[in-house]
N, C-alpha and C positions, 0 to 999 in steps of 0.2 A: 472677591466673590468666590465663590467655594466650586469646585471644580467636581466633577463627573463619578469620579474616585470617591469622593468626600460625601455624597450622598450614598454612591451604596456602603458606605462602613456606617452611616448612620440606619439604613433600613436594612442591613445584611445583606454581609458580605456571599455568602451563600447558606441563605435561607432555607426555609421549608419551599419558598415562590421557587426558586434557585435549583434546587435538589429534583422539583419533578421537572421541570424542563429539561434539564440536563439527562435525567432518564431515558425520557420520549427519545430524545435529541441520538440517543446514543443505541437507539434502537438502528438506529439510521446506521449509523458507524459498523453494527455486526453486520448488517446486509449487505453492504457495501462489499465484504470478504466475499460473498460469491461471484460478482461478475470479477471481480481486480482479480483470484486465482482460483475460482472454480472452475477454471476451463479445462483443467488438468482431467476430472471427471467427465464434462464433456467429452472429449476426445481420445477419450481411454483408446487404447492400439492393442486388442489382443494379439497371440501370436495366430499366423494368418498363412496360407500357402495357396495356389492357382488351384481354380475348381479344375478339373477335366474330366469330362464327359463319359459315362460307362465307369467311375471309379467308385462310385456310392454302390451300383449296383451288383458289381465284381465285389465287393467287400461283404455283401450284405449274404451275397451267392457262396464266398469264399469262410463266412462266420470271421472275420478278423476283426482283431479288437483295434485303435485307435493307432495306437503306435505301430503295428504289423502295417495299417494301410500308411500309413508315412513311409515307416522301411522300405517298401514294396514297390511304390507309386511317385515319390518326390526324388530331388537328383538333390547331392548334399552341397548345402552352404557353401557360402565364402570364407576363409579365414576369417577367427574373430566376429562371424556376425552365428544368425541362427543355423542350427544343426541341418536344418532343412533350409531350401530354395524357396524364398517367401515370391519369387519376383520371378520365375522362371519353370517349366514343368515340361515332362518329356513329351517330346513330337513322338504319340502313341496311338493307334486307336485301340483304345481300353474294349473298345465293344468286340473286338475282334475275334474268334470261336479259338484262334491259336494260343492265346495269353491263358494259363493254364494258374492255378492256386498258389502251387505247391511253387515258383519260378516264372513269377509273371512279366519279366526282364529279358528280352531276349541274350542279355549277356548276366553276367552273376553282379551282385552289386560291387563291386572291387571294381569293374570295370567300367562300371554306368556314365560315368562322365563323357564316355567315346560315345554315349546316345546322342542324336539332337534335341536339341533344346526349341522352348519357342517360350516368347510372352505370356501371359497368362489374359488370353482371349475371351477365355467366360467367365471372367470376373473369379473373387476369392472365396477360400472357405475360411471362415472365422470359427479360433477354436471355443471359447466360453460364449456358448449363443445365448447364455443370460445377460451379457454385457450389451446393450445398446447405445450407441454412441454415434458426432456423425463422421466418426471416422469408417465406423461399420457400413452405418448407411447408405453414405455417400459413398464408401470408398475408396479413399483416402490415403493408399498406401501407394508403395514404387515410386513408379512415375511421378503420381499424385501428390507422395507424402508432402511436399513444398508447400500446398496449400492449407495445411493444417499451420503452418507457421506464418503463411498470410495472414490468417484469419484473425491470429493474435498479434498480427503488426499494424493491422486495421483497427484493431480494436484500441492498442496504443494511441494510434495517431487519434482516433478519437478522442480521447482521454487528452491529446496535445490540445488539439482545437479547443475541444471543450471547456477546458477550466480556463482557457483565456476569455471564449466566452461569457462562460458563467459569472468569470471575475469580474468583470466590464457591467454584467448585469447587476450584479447582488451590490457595487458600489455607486451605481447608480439608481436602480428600484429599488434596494431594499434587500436584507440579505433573507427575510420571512419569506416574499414574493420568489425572490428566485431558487432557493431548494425548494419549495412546494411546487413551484410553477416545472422543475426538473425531475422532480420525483413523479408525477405527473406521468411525462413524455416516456420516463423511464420505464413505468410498467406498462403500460401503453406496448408500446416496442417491443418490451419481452414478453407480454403475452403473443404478441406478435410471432416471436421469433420460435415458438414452442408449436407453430403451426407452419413453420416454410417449407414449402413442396421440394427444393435443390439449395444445392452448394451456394450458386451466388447469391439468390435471395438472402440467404444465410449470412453470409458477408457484408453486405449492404445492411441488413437490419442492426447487427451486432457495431458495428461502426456507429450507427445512431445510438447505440444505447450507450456506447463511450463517450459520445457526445458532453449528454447528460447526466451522469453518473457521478463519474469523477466532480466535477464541478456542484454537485450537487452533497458531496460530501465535504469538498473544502469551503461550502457554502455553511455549513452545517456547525464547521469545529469555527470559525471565525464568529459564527453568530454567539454561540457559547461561552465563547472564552472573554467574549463584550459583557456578557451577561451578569458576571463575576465580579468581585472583587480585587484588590492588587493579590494580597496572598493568597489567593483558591487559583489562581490563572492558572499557575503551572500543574495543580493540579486534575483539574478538568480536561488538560489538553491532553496528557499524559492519560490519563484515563481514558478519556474519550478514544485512543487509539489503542490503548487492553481493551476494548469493545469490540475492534476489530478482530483484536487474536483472538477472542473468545466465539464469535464467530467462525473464524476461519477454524478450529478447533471442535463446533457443531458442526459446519457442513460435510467431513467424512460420514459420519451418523447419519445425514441426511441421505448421501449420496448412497451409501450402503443397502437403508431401505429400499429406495428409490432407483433401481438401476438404470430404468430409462431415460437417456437425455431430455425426453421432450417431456417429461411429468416430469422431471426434476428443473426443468427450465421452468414451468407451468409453479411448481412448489415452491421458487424460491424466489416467485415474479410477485403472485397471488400479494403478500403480506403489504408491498407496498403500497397498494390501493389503502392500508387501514392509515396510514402517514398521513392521509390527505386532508383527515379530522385535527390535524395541526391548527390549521387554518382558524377556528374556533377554540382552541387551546392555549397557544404560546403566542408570544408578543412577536412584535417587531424590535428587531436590537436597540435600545432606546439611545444608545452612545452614538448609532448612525442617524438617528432621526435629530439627536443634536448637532451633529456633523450638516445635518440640509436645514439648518436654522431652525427645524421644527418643534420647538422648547415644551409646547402647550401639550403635545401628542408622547413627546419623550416625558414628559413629569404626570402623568397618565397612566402609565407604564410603572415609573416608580411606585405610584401612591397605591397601586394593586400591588406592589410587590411588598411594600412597607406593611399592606393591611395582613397579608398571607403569613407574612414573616413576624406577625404579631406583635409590629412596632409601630413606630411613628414618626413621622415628616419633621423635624423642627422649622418654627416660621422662615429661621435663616437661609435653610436649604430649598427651601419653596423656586429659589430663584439659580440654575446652575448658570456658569461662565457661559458665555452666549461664543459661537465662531465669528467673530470680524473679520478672519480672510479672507477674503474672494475667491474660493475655491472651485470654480467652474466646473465642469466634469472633469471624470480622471480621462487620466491619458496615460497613452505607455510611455510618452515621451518625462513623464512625472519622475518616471521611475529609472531615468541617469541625467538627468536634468541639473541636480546640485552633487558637490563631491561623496559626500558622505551615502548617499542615497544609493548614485551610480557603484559604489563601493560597495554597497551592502548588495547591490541584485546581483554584480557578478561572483563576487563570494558564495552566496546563498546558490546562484543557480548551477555552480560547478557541482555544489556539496549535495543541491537532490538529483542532478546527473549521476556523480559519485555511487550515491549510497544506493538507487533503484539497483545500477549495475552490476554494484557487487554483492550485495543481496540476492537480488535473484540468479546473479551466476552462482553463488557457492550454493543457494539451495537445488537450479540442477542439474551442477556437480554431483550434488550428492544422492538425488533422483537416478542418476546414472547407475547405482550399485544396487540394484534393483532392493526386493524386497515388496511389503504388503502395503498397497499404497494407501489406505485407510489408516493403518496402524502410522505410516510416515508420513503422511499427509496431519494426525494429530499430533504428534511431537514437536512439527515444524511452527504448531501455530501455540505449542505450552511453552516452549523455550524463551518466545516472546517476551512473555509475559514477566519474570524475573527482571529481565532487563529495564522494564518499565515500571513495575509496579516497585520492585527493590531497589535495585541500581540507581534508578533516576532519582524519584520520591527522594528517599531520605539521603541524598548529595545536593540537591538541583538549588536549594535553599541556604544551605549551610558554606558552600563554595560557589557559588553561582551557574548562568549556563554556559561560560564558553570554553571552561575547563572541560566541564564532561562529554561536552560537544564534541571537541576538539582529541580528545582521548578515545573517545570510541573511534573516532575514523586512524590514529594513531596505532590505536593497539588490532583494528582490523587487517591493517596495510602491514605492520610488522609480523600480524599470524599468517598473513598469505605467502609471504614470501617465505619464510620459515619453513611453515609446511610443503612447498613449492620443492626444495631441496634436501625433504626427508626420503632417506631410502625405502623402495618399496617394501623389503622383507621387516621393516616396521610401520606398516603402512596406518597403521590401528592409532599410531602419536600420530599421522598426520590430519588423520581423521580429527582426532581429538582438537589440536591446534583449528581447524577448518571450522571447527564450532564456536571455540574462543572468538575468531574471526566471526560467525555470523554472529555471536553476541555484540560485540563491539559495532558493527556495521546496524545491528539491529538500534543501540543506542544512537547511533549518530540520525538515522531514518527518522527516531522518534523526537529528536533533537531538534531539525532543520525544520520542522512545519509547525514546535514552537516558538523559535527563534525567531521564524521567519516573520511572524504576525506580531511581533514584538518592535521590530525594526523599521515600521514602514506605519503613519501617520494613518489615520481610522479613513481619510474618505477616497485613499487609496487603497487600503489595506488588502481590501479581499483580490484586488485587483494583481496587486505585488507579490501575494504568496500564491496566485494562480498562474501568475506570468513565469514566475522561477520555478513554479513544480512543473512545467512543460517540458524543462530538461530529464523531468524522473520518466516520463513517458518514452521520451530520445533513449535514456539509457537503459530499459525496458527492451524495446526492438532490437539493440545491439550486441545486451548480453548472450542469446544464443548463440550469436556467431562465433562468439568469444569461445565458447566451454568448448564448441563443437566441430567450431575448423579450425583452431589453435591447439585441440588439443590432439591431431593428427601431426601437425609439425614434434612436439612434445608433450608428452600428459601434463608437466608442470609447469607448462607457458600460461593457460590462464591464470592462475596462481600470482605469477610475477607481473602481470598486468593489473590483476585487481590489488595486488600490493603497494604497484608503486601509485595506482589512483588513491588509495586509502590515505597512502602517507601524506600526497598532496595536499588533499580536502581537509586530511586533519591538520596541516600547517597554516593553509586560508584559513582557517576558524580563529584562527589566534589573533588574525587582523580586526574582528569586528570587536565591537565595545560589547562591555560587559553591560545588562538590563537587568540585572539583578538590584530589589527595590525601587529602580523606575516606575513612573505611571506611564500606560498606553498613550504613545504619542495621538497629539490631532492635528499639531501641523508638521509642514517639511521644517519649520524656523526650528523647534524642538528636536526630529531628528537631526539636523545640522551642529547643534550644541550641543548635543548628547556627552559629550566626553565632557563639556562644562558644568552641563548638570548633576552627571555622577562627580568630579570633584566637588560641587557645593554641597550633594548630598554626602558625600564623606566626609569634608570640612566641619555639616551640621553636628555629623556623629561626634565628629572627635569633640566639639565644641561642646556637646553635652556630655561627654564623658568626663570633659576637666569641669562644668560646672558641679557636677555630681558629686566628683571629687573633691573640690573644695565645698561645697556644703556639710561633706562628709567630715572634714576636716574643723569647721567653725562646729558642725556638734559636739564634735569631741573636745572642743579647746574649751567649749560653753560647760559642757560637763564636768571637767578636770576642775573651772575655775568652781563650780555649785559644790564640788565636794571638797576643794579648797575651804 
């Protein structure tokens, strides 16, 4: 009986039907880029110093331009931080008839430091007040600043929760029902959150939207990549995540127009309401609906796809391989349950632990060396792109995936540590090296959430690659610590850590079986013999290669003998 595979290479493999779903589908994937790292624009941190009272009006009385009332008015920085006292301002009373233009210091500034000092009591002056953010806002600096790095460890842990949720749901209802049913809650939320009156509301909302988000994106590439054929798989996943960078690559543009957080919350919420005409659009993944015995409702599905695709059903295929397993609902417990399985979630969950955290440490590493954050915020997201559209595509077929998998987290781990130990007065190769590293790092990212869905049987699947990318979340929260309290011990201590994690994860990849020309597992019996099945499928090969061969050979003897 012909199998699931075998029907779509008879109605296409990736059709006209095929090609718009996947569009829609991938409008979802650039959106996605704003909440996973547009926070960066939320939260923008102009430079900032204590308001104190009588200094606007002494400056205004006094004609001084901006920098004269800094000189004049702030007490200077700490080593290595800003020129001015962002967190500190002199115990003065500015209103005072004594405090004169021309030396409004009761000592010369050489000496300023002997002033008292005090907190900055009435709140701060932000210098760019075209910037709105809620770091402004709220205010969100000094004491505070901790909270802005809550907010995105909230929003992680959401992102943790969530895709195990979401997992649990989309392999149990349906993977249609559950990204629509999240895209939903999604915008919901964020127009929500583009209206909260304080900081903690702020927190609490933003945490819902991690919820649903994240899982509503790995809802999204799993339904897809079902949708397909054997040979377009690696395609569409691989693309599907250049959607993202191309989004992440528009939202500077956006953000640029748009400087206020709460219209740029509002701007980039808005679009997901139009997602929700899915519903009347795209199917349900029809490979899962065979998965829940549902034969009648999955070849439905087909025969729209076969009519769009301007082909046709043959009688044979009328009927695909039916599930006999008793598959009950999934379970996490499914997923270390037999050896091969338990093998593949711990491999897979180190490798998106791995790659979140070295990813986003070296990108802010390099956030660190200031510059236009527009201008470096679009770079971070074209670099991407290379790695997936070039690198991956034309390798991922020809040598399979666990070479290249396993090389990018290789050659990311050998450029950390490298650069790690270049001297500063060449600091420009260490840069350079730090890139080679996010390429590589970037490969492996795009690597592990193909692989993953590759590895794990359909009526677990969304569940498996939602369970092991909760590690990417973990190593999200962690990486800041890393760049930024490791690198007071040494500048080039992060470096050696995301190194020797790179070389790890790239050494696990070399344990999993290669899926290259596999078809999408449906039961655990399949992934368990995985390593049998690629032998018979290489046995086939070679088998037809000596048949080949000798046919090739009886024409030539048959010709020799006709011109005999």
């Amino acid at each position: 009986m012909p199998t699931f595979d075998d029907v779509l290479e008879e109605v296409g493999g990736f059709g006209v039907y095929q090609k718009i779903v996947f569009f829609l589908v991938c409008l979802i994937s650039a959106m996605f880029s704003y909440l996973y790292v547009g926070f960066v624009f939320l939260a923008v941190t102009p430079d900032h110093w204590c308001r104190s009272p009588g200094v606007s009006a002494l400056r205004a009385k006094c004609n001084w331009s901006l920098e004269q009332e800094k000189n004049f008015t702030l007490p200077a920085g700490r080593a290595g931080s800003s020129p001015y006292s962002q967190c500190e301002r002199f115990d003065i009373d500015w209103n005072s008839s004594s405090v004169s233009c021309e030396n409004p210091l009761p000592f010369s500034w050489n000496h300023s430091r002997d002033l008292p000092l005090t907190r900055c009591r009435d709140g701060w002056v932000f210098e760019n007040g075209s910037i709105s953010s809620i770091v402004t806002e709220f205010e969100l600096v000094c004491s505070d600043a901790w909270k802005v790095d809550l907010t995105q460890a909230c929003l992680n842990l959401g992102f943790m929760v969530g895709t195990i949720i979401m997992g649990y749901a989309a392999d149990m209802f349906g993977r249609k029902f559950s990204f629509l049913s999240a895209t939903l809650v999604n915008a919901v939320v964020g127009l929500i959150v583009g209206f909260l009156p304080n900081y903690t509301w702020f927190v609490i909302f933003r945490t819902f939207q991690g919820v649903f988000s994240k899982g509503c994106w790995l809802c999204a590439y799993v339904f897809i990549t079902e949708l397909v054929g054997l040979e377009y798989r690696r395609t569409v996943g691989i693309l599907y995540q250049v959607c993202y960078s191309i989004g992440m690559m528009l939202l500077p543009a956006v953000a640029y127009l748009i400087p206020d957080w709460r219209n740029l919350q509002l701007a980039t919420t808005i679009p997901n309401f139009l997602f929700l005409a899915y519903y009347w659009i795209i199917p349900e993944s029809p490979r899962w609906l065979l998965s829940q015995n549902k034969n009648a409702q999955a070849m439905d599905v087909v025969q729209k796809m076969a009519k769009m695709n301007g082909s046709s059903l043959s009688q044979k295929y009328e009927k695909v391989e039916e599930n006999t397993e008793d598959l009950g609902r999934p379970s996490f417990v499914d997923l270390v349950r037999t050896p091969q399985i338990r093998k593949h979630t711990l491999i897979l969950m180190y490798n998106w632990f791995a790659s979140a955290l070295v990813y986003q440490g070296l990108v802010m590493r390099l956030g660190t060396l200031g510059g236009n954050i527009y201008l470096d915020f679009f770079i971070s997201g074209a670099v991407e792109i290379p790695a997936a559209a070039i690198l991956i595509l034309l390798v991922i077929e020809r040598i399979g995936r666990r070479l290249p998998f396993a090389t990018g987290g290789l050659v990311s781990g050998a450029s950390c540590l490298i650069a790690a130990f270049i001297p500063e007065s060449v600091s420009w190769l260490a840069t350079a090296i730090a890139f080679v590293g996010k390429l590589g790092i970037t490969i492996s990212f795009e690597m592990v959430v193909f692989v993953n869905a590759e590895l794990y049987p359909t009526f677990i699947r969304n569940l498996g690659v939602s369970v092991c990318s909760t590690l990417c979340d973990i190593g999200g929260i962690v990486a800041p610590f890393i760049v930024y309290r490791l690198a007071d011990v040494w500048a080039g201590l992060p470096l050696v850590v995301f190194g020797v994690i790179g070389l790890i994860s790239g050494g696990l990849v070399l344990l999993l079986p290669e899926t290259k020309g596999l078809t999408l597992p449906d039961t655990i019996e399949e992934i368990e013999n995985i390593s049998r099945q690629k032998r018979k499928v290489a046995k086939t090969s070679y088998q037809q290669v000596i048949l080949r061969t000798a046919d090739a050979k009886d024409h030539a003897s048959t010709k020799t003998d006709v011109e005999v």
